[in-house]
C-alpha positions in Angstrom: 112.7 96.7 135.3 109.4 96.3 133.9 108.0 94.2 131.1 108.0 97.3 129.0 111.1 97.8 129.7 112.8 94.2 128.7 110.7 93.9 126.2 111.9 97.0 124.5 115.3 96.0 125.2 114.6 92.1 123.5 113.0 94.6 120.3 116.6 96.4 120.2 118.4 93.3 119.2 117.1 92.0 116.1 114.3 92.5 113.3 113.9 90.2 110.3 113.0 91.7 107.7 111.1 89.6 104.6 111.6 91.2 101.0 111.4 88.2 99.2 110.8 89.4 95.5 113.1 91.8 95.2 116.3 93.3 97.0 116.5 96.8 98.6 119.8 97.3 96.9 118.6 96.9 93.8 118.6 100.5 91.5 114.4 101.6 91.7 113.0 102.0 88.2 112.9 99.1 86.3 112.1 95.3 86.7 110.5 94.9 90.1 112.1 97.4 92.1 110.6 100.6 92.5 109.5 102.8 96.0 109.5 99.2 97.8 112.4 99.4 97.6 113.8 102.9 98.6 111.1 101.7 101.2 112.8 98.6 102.9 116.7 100.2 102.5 116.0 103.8 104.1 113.4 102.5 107.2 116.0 99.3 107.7 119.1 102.3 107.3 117.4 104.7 110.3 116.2 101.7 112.3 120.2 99.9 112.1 120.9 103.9 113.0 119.0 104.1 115.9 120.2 100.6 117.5 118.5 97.9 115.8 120.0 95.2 114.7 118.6 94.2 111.1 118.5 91.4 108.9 116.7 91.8 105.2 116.2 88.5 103.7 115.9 88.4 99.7 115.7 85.7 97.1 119.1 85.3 95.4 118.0 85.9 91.5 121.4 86.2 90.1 124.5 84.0 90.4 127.1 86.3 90.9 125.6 88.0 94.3 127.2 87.2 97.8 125.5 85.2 100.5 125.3 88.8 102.8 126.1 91.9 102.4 126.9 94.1 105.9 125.5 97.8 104.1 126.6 99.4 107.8 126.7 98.7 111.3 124.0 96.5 112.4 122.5 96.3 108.7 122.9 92.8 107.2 121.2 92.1 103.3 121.0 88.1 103.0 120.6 86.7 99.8 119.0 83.5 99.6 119.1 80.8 97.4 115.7 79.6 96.6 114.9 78.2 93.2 116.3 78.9 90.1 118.3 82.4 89.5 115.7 84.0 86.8 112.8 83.4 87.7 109.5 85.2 87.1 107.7 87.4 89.4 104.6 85.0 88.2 106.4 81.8 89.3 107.7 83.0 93.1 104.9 81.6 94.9 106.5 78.2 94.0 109.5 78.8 96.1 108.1 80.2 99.1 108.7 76.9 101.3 112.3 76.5 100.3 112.9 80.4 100.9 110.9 80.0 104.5 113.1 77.1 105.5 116.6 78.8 104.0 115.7 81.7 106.1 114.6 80.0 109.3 118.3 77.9 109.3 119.9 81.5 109.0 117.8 82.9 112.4 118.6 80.0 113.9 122.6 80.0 113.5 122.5 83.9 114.0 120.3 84.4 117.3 116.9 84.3 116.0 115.0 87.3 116.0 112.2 89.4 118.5 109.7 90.7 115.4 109.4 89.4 111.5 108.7 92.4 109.5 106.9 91.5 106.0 107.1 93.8 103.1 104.5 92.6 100.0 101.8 89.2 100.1 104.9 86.6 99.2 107.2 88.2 102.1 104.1 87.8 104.4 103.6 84.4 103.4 107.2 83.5 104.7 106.7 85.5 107.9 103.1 84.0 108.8 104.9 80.4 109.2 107.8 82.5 110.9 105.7 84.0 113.2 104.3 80.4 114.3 107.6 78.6 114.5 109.6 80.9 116.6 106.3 82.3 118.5 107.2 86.1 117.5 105.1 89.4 116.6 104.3 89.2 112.7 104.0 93.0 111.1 102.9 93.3 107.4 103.6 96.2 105.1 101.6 95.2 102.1 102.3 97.8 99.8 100.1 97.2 97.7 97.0 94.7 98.1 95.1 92.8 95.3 91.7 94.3 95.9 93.0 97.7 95.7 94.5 97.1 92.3 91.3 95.5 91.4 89.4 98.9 91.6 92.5 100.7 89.7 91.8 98.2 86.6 94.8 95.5 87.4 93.3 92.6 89.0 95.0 90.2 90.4 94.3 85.9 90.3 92.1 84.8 92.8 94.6 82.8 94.9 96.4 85.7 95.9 94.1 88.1 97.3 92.7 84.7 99.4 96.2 84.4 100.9 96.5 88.2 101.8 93.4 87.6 103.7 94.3 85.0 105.4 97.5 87.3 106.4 95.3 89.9 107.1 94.4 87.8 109.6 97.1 86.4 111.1 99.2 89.7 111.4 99.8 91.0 114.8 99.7 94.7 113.2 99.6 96.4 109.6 101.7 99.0 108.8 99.7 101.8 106.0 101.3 104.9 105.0 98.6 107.6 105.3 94.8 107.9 106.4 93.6 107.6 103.2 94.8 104.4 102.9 93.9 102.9 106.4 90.2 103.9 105.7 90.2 102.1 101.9 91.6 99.4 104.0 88.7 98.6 106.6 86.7 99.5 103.4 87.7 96.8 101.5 88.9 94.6 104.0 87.2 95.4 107.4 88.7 95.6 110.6 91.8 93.2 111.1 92.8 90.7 113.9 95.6 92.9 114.6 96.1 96.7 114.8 96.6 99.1 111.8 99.3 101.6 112.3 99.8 104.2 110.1 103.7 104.7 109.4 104.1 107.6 106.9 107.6 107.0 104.8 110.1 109.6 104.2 112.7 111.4 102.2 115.9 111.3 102.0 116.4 115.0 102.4 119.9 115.5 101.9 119.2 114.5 98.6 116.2 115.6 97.8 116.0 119.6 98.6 115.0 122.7 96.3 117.7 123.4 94.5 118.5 125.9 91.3 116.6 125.1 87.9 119.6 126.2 85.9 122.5 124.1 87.4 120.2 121.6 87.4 119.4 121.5 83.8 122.7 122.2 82.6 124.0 119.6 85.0 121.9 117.2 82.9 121.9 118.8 79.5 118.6 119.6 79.4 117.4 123.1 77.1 117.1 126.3 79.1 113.9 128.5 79.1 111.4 125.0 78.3 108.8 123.9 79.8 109.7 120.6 81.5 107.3 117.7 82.6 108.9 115.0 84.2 107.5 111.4 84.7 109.8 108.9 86.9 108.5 105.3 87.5 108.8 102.2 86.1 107.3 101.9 82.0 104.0 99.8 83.2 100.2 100.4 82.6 99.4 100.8 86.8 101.5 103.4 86.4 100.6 105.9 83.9 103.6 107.1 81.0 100.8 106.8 78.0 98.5 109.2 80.7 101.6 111.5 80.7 102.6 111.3 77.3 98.5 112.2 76.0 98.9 114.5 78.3 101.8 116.3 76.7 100.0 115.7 73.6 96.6 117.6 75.1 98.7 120.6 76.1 99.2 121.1 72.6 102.5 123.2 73.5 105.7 122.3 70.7 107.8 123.6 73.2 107.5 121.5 76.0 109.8 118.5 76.8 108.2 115.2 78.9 111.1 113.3 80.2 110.4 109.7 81.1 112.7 108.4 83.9 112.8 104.7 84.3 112.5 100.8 82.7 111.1 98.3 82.1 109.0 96.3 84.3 107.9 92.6 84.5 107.6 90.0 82.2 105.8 92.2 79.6 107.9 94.9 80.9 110.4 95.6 77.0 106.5 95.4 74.9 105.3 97.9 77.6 108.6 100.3 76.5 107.8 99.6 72.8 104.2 100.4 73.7 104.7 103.8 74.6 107.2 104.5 72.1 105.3 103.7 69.7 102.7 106.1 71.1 104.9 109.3 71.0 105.4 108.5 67.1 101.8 107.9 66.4 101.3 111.6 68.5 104.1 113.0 66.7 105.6 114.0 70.1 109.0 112.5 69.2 110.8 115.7 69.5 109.4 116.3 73.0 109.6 113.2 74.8 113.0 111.7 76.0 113.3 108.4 77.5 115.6 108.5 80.6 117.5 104.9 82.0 116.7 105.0 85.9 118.7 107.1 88.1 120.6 106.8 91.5 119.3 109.0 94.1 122.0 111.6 93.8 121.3 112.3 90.4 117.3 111.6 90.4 116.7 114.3 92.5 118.6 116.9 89.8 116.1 115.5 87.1 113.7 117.0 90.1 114.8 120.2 90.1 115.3 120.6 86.4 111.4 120.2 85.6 108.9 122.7 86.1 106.3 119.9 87.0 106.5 116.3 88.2 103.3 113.9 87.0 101.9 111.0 88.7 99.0 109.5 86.6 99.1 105.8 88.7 95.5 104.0 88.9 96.9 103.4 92.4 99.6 103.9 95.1 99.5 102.8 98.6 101.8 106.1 99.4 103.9 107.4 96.2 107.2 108.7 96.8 107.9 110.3 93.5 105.4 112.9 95.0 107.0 112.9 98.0 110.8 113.4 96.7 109.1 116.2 94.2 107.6 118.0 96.6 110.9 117.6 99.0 112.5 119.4 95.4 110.2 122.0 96.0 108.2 120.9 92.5 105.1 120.8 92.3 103.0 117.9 91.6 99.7 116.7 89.3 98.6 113.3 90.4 95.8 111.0 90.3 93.4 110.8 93.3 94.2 107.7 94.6 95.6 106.1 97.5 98.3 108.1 99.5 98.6 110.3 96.8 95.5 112.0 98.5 97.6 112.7 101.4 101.0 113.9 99.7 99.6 116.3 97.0 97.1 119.3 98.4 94.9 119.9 96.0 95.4 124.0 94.4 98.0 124.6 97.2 101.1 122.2 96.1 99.5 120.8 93.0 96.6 119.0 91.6 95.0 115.8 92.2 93.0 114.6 88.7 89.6 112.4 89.8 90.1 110.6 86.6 93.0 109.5 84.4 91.8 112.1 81.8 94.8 113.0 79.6 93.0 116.2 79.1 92.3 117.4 82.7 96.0 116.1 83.3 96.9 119.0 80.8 94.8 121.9 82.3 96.3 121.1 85.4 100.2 121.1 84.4 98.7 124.0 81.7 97.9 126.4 84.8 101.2 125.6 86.6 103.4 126.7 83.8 100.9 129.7 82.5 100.9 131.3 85.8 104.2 132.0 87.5 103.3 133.0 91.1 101.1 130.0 91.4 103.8 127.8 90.2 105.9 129.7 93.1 103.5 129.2 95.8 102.8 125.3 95.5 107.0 125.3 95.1 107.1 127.0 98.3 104.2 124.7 100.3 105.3 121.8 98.4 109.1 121.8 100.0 107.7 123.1 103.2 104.8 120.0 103.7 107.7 117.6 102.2 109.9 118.4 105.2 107.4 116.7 107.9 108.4 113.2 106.3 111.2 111.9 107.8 112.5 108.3 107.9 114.0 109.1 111.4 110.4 109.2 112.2 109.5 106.6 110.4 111.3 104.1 112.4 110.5 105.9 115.5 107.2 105.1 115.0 108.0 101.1 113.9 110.9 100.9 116.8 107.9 101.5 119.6 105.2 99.8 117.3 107.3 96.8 117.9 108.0 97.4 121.2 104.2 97.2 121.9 104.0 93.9 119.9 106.9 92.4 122.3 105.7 94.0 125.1 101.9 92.2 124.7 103.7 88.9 123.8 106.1 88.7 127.0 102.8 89.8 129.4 100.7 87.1 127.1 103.4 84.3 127.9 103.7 85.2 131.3 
């Protein structure tokens, strides 16, 4: 057998996977879980599918939660205790050691494991000492880096984008989604020590398909015959609601509805809610704007079919799955030009892509999609149709051999 060969079999046993800050399992939409999220649960879910045996380590941040969770057949969630229950986002940096150490004691009593897999700057910080003490390939998914956010308006404290360099450097590959986002990557960053691999995420298809308008809308008790916008992401500025809802104010159309699906978010997170509430009052727009609790997947994706038109105003995304689940809904989409949005949304064929954050191109965009009917059909068409190449079956496909490389180099290295 050749050293391909074994080390593909070694990769087949066991992945760690680092999501320090927050837990796949968690419902996306409010507090700190969003796409991340969906992110770590589905690729983990096809990769435990396909033969892997995986372990997601996450901090502990209630009292009442388990020590592991088996979610299926070689799928373990491991919640570890590390610091105080409620913690802030803010303060997580402090606990990194005792996390790293709770975490290394677990690999050790259960087999230890071929590849560390880091999702976000904290989880990387655990897996870059990982890497060193059990001499293992280390593979980042950032998500979403500190000098991108920068250049959307957010930055981020010094300290933090010094240790994602430092990662940067360390990592034996980097996972990006699209690219778009590989090329704003070397931009900002150069070229890394290790490889850059683009691994596009996908959709859960089976939930997200087109689907009829109606149903859905009576489904949900939503007004027949309306024109229906529909924002779904967390209530934060990096991602866009007062965009959306100026927006809806720019269209100038009493009959349209906005329908804001999802939470709060961070430590600010219940002003940001009371922010943008207080923004559909001063607009008058509280007759046509309904905030939404965040949804499970099974009933997210009828909120999908029930609009006419999903919005993504974000100052950045390192891929954006609303777009993706819309398009997979057949709906078409007006987003910001940034990030992976570039890749999911093509521009006048399954929606618009807004160079600014201009509430008032925003509206001329979502204006055209409900005042002309066969364009509105077309992109529904595309949209669906381009959605369907995204697959997290291919996702993991694409991780299970990119760690198969990593394994592969690091047997013939220690040979």
């Amino acid at each position: 057998m050749s050293t391909a060969s074994v080390a593909f079999e070694l990769l087949m046993r066991r992945v760690a996977v680092i999501s320090l800050h927050t837990s796949p399992l968690l419902q996306p939409g409010s507090g700190d879980s969003g796409g991340m999220n969906v992110y770590v649960r589905e690729m983990v879910s096809s990769l435990s599918q396909a033969g892997v045996e995986c372990t997601t380590y996450t901090r502990a941040d209630r009292e009442d939660l388990p020590p592991e969770v088996w979610v299926e057949p070689n799928h373990r969630v491991v919640y570890v205790e590390a610091g105080p229950h409620h913690l802030p986002k803010e303060a997580l940096p402090e606990i990194v050691d005792e996390f790293t150490e709770r975490v290394l004691d677990d690999l050790a009593a259960n087999g230890g494991a071929d590849v560390v897999h880091a999702n976000y700057w904290l989880s990387g910080v655990v897996a870059h000492r990982i890497k060193h003490e059990l001499d293992i390939p280390f593979v980042s998914t950032f998500h979403t880096l500190a000098r991108v956010k920068a250049e959307g308006g957010d930055p981020e404290p010094g300290w933090r984008d010094r240790a994602e360099a430092e990662l940067i450097n360390c990592a034996d590959a980097i996972c990006v989604s699209c690219v778009e986002e590989e090329q704003q990557f070397r931009r900002l960053y150069g070229d890394p020590q290790g490889q850059i691999e683009i691994v596009a995420p996908g959709v859960e298809h089976a939930f997200f398909a087109p689907g009829d308008q109606g149903g859905a809308r009576a489904a949900l008790d939503l007004p027949a015959g309306v024109p229906i916008i529909l924002f779904v992401g967390r209530i934060q500025p990096l991602k866009g609601p007062d965009v959306a809802i100026r927006a809806l104010h720019a269209l100038g159309r009493s009959d349209a509805l906005l329908l804001i699906v999802g939470g709060a978010s961070g430590s600010d997170g219940d002003t940001e809610v009371g922010r943008a509430r207080q923004l559909v009052d001063e607009l008058g727009l509280h007759d046509q704007v309904r905030f939404v609790p965040p949804q499970p997947h099974h009933i997210l994706s009828t909120y999908y079919r029930s609009a006419d038109v999903v919005v993504v105003p974000s100052r950045s995304e390192s891929f954006g799955l609303v777009a993706l689940e819309a398009a997979a809904c057949g709906i078409p989409v007006v987003a910001g030009a940034v990030g992976g949005l570039q890749s999911l949304v093509d521009h006048g064929e399954t929606g618009f892509l807004i160079p600014d954050r201009d509430p008032a191109r925003f509206a001329k965009a979502i204006g055209r999609i409900l005042d002309e009917p066969l364009l509105a059909k077309s992109m529904s068409e595309a949209s669906a149709k381009r959605a369907a190449r995204y697959t997290w079956g291919f996702a993991a496909a694409r991780l299970r051999r990119l760690y198969s490389d990593l394994t592969a180099r690091q047997l013939v290295l220690g040979e």
